[in-house]
C-alpha positions as CSV (number, residue, x, y, z in Angstrom):
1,X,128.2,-88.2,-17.1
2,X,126.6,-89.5,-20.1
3,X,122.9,-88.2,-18.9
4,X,124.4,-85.0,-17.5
5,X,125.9,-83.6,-20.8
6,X,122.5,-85.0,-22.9
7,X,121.6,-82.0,-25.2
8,X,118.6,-83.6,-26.7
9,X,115.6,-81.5,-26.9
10,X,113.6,-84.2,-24.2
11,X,116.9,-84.3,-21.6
12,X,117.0,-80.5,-21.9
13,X,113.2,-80.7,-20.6
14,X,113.6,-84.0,-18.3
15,X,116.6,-81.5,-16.7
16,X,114.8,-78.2,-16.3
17,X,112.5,-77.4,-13.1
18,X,109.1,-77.5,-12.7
19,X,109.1,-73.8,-13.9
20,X,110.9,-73.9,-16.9
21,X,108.8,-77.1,-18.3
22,X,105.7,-75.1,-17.4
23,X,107.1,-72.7,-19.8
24,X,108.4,-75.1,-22.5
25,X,105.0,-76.7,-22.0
26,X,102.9,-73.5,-22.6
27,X,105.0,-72.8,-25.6
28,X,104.6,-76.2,-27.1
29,X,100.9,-75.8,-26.4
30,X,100.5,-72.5,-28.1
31,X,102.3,-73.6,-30.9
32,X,99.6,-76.3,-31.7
33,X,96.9,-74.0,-31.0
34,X,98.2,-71.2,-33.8
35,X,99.1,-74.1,-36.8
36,X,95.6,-75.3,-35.4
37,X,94.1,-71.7,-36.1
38,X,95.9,-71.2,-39.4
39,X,94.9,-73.9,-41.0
40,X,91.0,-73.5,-39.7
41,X,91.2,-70.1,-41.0
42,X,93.2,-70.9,-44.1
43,X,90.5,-73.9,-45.0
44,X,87.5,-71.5,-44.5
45,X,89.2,-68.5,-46.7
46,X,89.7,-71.1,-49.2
47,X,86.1,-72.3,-49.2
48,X,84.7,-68.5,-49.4
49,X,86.7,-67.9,-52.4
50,X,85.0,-70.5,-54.1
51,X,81.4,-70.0,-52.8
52,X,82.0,-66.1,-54.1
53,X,83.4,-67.1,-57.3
54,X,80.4,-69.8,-58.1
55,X,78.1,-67.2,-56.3
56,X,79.0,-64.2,-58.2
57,X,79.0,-66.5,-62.1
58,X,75.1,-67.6,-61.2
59,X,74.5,-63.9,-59.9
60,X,75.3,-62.2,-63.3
61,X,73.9,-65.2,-65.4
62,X,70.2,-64.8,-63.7
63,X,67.7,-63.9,-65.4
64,X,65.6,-62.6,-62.4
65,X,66.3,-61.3,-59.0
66,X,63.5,-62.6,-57.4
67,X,63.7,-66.3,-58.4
68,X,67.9,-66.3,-57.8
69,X,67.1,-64.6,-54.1
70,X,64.1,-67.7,-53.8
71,X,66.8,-70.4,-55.0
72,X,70.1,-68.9,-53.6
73,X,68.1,-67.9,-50.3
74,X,69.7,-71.1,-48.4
75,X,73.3,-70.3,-48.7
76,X,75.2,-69.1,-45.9
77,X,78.5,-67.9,-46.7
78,X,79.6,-64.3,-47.1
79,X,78.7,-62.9,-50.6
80,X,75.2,-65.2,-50.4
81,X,74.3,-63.3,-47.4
82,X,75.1,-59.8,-48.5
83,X,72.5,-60.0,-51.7
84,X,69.9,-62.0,-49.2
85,X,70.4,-59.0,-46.9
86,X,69.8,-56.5,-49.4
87,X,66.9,-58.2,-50.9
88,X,65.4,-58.5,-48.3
89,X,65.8,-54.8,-47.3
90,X,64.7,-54.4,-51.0
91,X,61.5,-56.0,-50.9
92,X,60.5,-54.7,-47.3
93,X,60.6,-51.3,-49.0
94,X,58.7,-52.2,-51.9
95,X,55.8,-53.3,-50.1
96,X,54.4,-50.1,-48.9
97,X,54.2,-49.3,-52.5
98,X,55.4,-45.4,-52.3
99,X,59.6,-45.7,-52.0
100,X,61.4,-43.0,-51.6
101,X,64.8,-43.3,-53.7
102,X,67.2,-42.2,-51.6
103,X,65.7,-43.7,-48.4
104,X,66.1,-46.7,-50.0
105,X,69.7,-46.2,-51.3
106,X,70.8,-45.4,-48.0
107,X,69.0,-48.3,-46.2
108,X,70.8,-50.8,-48.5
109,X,73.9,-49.4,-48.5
110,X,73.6,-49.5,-44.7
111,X,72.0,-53.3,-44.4
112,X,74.6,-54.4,-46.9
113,X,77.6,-52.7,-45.2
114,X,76.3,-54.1,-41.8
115,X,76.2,-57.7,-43.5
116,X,79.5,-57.3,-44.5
117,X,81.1,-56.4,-41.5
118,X,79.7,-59.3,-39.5
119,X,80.8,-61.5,-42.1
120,X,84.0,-60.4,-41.9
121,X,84.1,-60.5,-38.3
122,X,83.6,-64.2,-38.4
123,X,85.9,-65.0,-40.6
124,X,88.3,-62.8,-38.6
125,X,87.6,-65.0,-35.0
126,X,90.4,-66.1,-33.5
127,X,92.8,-64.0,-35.1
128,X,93.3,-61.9,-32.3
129,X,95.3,-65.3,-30.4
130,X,97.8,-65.7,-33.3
131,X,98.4,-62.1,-32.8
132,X,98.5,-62.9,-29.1
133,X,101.0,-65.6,-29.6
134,X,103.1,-64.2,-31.7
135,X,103.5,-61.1,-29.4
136,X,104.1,-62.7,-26.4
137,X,105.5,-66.2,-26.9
138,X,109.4,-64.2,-27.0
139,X,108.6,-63.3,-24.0
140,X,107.7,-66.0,-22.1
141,X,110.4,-67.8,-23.6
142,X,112.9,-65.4,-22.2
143,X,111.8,-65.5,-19.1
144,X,112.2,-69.3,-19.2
145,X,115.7,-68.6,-20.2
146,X,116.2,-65.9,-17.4
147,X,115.0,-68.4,-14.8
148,X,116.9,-71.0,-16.4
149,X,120.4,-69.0,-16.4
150,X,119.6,-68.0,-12.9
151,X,118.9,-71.9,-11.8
152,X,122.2,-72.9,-13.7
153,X,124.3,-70.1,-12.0
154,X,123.0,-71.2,-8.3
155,X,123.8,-74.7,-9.4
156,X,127.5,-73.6,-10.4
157,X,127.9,-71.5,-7.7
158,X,127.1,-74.6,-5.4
159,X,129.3,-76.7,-7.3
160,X,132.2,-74.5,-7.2
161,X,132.7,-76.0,-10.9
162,X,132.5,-74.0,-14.0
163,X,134.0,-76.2,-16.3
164,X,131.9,-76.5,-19.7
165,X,130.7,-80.5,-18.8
166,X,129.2,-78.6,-15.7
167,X,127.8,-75.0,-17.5
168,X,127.2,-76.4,-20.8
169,X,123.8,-78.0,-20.0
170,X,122.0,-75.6,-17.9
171,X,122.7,-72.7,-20.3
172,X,121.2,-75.5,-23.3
173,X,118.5,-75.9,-20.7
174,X,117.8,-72.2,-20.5
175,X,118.4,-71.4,-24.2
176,X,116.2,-73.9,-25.2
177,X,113.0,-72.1,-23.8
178,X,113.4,-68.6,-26.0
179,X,113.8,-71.4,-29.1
180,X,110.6,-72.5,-28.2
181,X,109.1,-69.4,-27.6
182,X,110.5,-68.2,-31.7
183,X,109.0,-71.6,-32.5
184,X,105.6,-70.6,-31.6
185,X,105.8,-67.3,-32.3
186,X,107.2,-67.0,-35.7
187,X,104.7,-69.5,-37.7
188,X,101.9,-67.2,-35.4
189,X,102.9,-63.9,-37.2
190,X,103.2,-65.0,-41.1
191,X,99.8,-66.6,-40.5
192,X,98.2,-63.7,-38.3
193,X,99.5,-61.9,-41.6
194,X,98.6,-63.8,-44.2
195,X,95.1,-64.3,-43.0
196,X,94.6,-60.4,-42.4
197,X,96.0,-59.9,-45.8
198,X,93.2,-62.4,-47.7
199,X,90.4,-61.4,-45.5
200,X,91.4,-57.8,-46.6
201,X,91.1,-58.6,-49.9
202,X,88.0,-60.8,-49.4
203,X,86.0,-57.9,-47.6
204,X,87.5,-55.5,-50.9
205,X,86.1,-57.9,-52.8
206,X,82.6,-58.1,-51.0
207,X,82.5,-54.4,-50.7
208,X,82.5,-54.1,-54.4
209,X,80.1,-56.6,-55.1
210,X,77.5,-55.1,-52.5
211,X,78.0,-51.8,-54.7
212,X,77.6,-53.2,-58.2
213,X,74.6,-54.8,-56.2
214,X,73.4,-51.4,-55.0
215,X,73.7,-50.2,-58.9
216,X,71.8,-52.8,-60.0
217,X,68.9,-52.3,-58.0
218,X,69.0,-48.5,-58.2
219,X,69.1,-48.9,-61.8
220,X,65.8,-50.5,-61.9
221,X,64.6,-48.1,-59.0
222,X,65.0,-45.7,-61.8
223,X,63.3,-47.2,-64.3
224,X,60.1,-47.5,-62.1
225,X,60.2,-43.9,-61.3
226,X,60.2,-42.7,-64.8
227,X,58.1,-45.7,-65.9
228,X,60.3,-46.9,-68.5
229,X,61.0,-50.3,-66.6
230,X,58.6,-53.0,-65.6
């Protein structure tokens, strides 16, 4: 009597079927796959901020674009590679000698935008499964629930008992599947969200710096073609 009316989160799995564990399992599972993800993700975000706040104080300090792109040409993270992409693109087009202005303009603005978008898509990876979890974890957890309720009414019916020593557990049983399944779905959606939100601002952030970039360099563009600059 004392094992049958166990609530305890481990009797309500020891009791269900092999269906309803797979489900409680899978939930369990996909729970610390997403804290797993957020905090990867929420590490990484954290780093970039830094790298583009150190990057950006050395950027506007320099004295030369050449010599920052020959020291800072190591560095891998976001705003680092969207000034090695468009220096590079920049000195490409220099080489021939001739540059056509707006040819240029528009191929920097391109490489630049390119850069961006794969940095951001990094940094977005694996985003899409704490989406994924927190869409369908309900779900699955209902339908643990739905076979559990259905496995607890055949069990009544067989009994021909419906007091609440007898109900009670099977319906705990059952109910405890859709808790799991809020339990990995919740934390999955306020991460998925919070992520989105600060790699939002972080490509907001990168976009801005890739255009005061771009005004920069067509600033001295300028200055060559009327041969007031160096």
């Amino acid at each position: 009597m004392a094992a049958a009316t166990d609530l305890s989160p481990w009797a309500l799995f020891l009791q269900a079927d092999l269906v309803v564990k797979a489900v409680m399992v899978g939930l369990i599972a996909a729970s610390i796959w997403s804290w797993a993800i957020i905090f990867d993700r929420s590490g990484k975000m954290k780093r970039v901020a830094k790298q583009a706040d150190a990057f950006e104080d050395r950027f506007w300090k320099a004295d030369s674009l050449e010599d920052f792109h020959t020291a800072q040409s190591k560095l891998s993270h976001p705003s680092a590679a969207i000034f090695n992409a468009g220096m590079t693109e920049w000195r490409r087009s220099n080489k021939g000698g001739t540059v056509r202005t707006e040819g240029l303009r528009t191929r920097l603005a391109s490489t630049m935008q390119v850069t961006i978008d794969r940095e951001i898509g990094a940094l977005s990876d694996r985003l899409n499964v704490l989406a994924t979890i927190g869409s369908v974890s309900p779900f699955v957890g209902l339908f643990g629930t739905v076979w559990g309720i259905m496995r607890a009414f055949t069990g009544i019916a067989a009994s021909q008992n419906t007091t609440l020593a007898v109900v009670a557990p099977g319906i705990a049983e059952a109910l405890f599947a859709t808790a799991l399944g809020l339990f990995a779905a919740i934390p999955a959606v306020i991460g998925y969200n919070r992520l989105l939100h600060r790699i939002g601002s972080l490509e907001a952030r990168l976009i801005g710096f890739s255009e005061e970039f771009q005004n920069l360099l067509s600033r001295e563009l300028d200055q060559r073609k009327s041969g007031t600059g160096e």
